[in-house]
Backbone as JSON, one array per atom type, in Angstrom:
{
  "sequence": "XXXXXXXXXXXXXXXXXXXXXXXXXXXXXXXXXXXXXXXXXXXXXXXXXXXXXXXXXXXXXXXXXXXXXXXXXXXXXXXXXXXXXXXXXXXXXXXXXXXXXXXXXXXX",
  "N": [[54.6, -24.59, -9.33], [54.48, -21.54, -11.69], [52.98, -19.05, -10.29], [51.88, -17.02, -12.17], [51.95, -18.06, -14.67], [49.72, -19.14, -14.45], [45.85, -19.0, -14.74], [42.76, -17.11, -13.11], [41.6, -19.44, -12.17], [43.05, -21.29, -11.26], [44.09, -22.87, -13.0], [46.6, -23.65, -15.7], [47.89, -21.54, -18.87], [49.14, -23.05, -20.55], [48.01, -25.1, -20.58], [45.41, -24.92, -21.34], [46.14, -23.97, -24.07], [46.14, -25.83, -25.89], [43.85, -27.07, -26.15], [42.51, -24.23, -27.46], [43.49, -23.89, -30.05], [43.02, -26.49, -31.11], [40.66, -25.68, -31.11], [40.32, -23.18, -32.87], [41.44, -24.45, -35.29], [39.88, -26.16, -36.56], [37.86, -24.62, -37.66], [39.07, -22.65, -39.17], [40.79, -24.08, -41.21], [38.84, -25.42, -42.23], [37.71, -22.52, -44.13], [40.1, -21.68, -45.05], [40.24, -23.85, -47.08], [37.67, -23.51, -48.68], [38.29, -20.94, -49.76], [40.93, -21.06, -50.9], [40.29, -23.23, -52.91], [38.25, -22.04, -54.56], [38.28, -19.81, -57.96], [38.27, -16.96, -57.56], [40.83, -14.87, -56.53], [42.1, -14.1, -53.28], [40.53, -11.53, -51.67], [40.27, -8.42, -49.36], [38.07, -8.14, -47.63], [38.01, -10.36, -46.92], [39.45, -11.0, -44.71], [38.49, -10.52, -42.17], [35.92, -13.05, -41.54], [37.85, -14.44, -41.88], [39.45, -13.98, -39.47], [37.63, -13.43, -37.19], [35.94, -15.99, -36.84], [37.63, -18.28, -36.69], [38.7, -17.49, -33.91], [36.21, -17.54, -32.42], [36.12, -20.24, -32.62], [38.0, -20.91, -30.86], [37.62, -19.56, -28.63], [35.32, -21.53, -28.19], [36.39, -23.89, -27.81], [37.86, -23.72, -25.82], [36.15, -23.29, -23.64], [34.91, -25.75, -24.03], [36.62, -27.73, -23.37], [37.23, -26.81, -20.72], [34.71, -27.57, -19.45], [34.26, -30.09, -20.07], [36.54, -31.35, -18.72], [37.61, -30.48, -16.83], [35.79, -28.68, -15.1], [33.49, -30.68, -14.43], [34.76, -33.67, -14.09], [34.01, -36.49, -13.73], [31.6, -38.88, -13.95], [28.13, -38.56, -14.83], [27.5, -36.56, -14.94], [30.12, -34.99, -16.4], [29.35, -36.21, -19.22], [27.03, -35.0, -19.31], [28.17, -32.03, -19.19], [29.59, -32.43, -21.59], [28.14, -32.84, -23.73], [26.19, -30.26, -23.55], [27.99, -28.3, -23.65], [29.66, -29.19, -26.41], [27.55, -28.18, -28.41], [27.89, -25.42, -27.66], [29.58, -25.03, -28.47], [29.39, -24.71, -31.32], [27.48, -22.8, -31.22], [29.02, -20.5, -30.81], [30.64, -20.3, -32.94], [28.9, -20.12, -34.48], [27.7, -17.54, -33.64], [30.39, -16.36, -34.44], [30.85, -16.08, -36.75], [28.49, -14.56, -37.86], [28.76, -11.97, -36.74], [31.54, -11.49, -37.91], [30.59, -11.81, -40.68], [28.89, -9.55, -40.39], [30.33, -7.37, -40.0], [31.82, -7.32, -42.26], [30.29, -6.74, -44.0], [28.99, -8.57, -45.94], [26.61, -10.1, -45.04], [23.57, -11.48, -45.93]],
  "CA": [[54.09, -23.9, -10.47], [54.91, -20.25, -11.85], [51.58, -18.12, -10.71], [51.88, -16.35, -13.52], [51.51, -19.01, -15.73], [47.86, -19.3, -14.18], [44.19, -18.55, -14.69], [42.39, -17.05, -11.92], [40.83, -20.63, -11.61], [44.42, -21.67, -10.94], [44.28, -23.72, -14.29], [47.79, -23.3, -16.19], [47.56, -21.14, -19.4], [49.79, -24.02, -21.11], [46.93, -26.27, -20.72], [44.31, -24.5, -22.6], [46.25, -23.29, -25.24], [46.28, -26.48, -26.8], [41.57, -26.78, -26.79], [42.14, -22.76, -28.09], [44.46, -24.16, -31.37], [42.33, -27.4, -31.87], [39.03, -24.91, -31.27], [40.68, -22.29, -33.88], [41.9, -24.96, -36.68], [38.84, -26.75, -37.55], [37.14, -23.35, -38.89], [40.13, -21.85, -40.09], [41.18, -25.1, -42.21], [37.63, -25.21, -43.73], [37.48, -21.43, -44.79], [40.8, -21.93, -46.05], [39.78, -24.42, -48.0], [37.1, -23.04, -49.39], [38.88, -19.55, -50.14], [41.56, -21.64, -52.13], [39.62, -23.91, -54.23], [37.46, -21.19, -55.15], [38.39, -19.46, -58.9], [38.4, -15.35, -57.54], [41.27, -14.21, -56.03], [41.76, -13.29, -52.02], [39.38, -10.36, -51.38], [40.22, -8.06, -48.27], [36.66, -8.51, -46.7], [37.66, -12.18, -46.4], [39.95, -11.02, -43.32], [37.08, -10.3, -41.15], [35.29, -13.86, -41.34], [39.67, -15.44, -41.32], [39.94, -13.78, -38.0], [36.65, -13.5, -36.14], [35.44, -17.24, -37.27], [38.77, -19.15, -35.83], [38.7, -16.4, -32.42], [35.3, -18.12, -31.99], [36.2, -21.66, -32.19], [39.18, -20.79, -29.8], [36.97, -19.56, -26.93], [34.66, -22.81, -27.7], [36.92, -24.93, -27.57], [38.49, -23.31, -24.83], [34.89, -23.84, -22.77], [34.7, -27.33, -24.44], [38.07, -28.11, -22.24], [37.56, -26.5, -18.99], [33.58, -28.02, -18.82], [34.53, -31.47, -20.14], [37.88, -31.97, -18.17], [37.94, -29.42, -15.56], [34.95, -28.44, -13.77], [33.07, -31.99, -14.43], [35.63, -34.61, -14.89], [33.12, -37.77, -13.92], [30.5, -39.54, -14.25], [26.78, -38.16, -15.78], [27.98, -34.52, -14.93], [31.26, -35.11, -17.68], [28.69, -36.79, -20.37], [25.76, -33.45, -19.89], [28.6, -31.01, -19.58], [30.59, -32.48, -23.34], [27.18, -32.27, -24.24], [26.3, -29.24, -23.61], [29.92, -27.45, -24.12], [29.55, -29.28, -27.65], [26.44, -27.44, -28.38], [28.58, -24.2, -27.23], [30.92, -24.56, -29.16], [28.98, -24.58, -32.33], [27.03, -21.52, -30.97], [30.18, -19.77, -30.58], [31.36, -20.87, -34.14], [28.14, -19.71, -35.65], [27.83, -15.97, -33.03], [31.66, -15.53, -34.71], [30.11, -16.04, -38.36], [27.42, -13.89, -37.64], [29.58, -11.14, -36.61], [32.1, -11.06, -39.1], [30.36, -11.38, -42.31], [28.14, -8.94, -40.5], [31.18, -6.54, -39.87], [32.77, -7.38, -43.83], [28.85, -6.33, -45.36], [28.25, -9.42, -46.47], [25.92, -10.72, -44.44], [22.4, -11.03, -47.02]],
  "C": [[54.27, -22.41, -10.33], [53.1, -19.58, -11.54], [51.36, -17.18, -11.46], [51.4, -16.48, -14.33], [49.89, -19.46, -15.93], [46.83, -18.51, -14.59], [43.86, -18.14, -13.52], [42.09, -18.3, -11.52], [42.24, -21.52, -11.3], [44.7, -23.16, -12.07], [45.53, -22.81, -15.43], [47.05, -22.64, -17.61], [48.21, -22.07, -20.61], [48.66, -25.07, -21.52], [45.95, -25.89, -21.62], [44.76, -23.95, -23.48], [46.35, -24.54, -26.31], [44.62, -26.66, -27.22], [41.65, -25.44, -27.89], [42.39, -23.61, -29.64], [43.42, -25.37, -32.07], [40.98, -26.4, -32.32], [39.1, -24.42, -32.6], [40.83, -22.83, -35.2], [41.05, -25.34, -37.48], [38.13, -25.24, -38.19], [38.17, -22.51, -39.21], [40.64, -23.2, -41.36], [39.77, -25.56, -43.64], [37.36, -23.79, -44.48], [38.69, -21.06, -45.35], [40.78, -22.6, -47.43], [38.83, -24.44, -49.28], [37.31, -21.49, -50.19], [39.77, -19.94, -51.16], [41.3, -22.64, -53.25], [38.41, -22.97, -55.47], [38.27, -20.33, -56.68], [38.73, -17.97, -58.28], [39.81, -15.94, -56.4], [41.22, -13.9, -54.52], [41.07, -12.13, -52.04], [40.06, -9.59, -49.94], [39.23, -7.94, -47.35], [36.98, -9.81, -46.44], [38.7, -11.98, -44.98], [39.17, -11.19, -41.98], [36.57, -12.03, -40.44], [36.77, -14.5, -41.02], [39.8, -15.22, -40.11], [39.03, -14.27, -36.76], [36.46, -15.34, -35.6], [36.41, -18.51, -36.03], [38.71, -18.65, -33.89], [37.09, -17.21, -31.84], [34.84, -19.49, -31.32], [37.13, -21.87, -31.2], [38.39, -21.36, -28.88], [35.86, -20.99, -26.7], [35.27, -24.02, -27.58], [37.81, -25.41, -25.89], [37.4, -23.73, -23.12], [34.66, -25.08, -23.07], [35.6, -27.9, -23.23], [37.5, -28.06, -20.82], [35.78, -27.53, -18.19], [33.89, -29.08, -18.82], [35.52, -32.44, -18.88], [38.52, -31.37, -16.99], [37.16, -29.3, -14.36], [34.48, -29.92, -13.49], [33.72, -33.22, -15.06], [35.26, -35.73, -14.54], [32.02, -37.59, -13.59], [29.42, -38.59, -15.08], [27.2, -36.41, -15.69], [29.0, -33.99, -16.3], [30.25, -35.47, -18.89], [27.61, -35.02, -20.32], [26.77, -32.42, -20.05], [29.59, -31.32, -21.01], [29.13, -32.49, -23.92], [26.7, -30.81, -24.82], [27.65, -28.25, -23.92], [30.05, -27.99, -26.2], [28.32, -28.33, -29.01], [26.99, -25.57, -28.45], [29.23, -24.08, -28.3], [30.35, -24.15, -30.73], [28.21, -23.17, -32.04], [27.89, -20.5, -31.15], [30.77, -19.61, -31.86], [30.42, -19.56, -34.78], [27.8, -17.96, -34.94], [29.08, -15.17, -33.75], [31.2, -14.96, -36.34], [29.72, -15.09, -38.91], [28.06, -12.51, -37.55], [30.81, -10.52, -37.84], [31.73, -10.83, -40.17], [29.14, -10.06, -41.65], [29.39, -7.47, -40.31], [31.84, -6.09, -41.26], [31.58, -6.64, -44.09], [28.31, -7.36, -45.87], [27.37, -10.4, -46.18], [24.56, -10.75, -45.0], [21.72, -12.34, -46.76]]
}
């Protein structure tokens, strides 16, 4: 293996870029969705929540990965840490949320 290609934790950067993309799609595919069924127009405040929102579900998905399949990959340790890491990840979803529409203004 290229050490290059590595994490300090000597976990390839190949490997987690596929958790980042799944992390990133599910809340970018629903705020797409809801941006194009909607009647107005794109807005330039809607960049903010497009960027942050997805950047959120990355890194939880990205911790979803490495707890589930990395640090604890059996028994009751794998079941509390997809637990918990599932839990994360929605924290992470809703901290990105929080942030952006609080960065656009429209946070009320």
């Amino acid at each position: 293996m290229n050490p290059r290609n590595q994490t300090p934790f000597g976990i390839e950067l190949k490997a987690l870029a596929l958790p980042a993309l799944l992390g990133a799609f599910a809340p970018l595919a629903l705020l797409l969705f809801i941006i194009l069924t909607k009647e107005d127009v794109f807005e330039s405040w809607m960049l903010a929540p497009l960027t942050l929102i997805p950047l959120g579900g990355a890194f939880g998905g990205v911790i979803f990965y490495l707890m589930g399949f990395v640090w604890f990959p059996y028994g009751k340790q794998k079941l509390i840490a997809i637990i918990f890491s599932t839990i994360f990840y929605f924290v992470a979803l809703w901290m990105a949320a929080v942030l952006a529409f609080s960065l656009s203004g429209r946070f009320d």
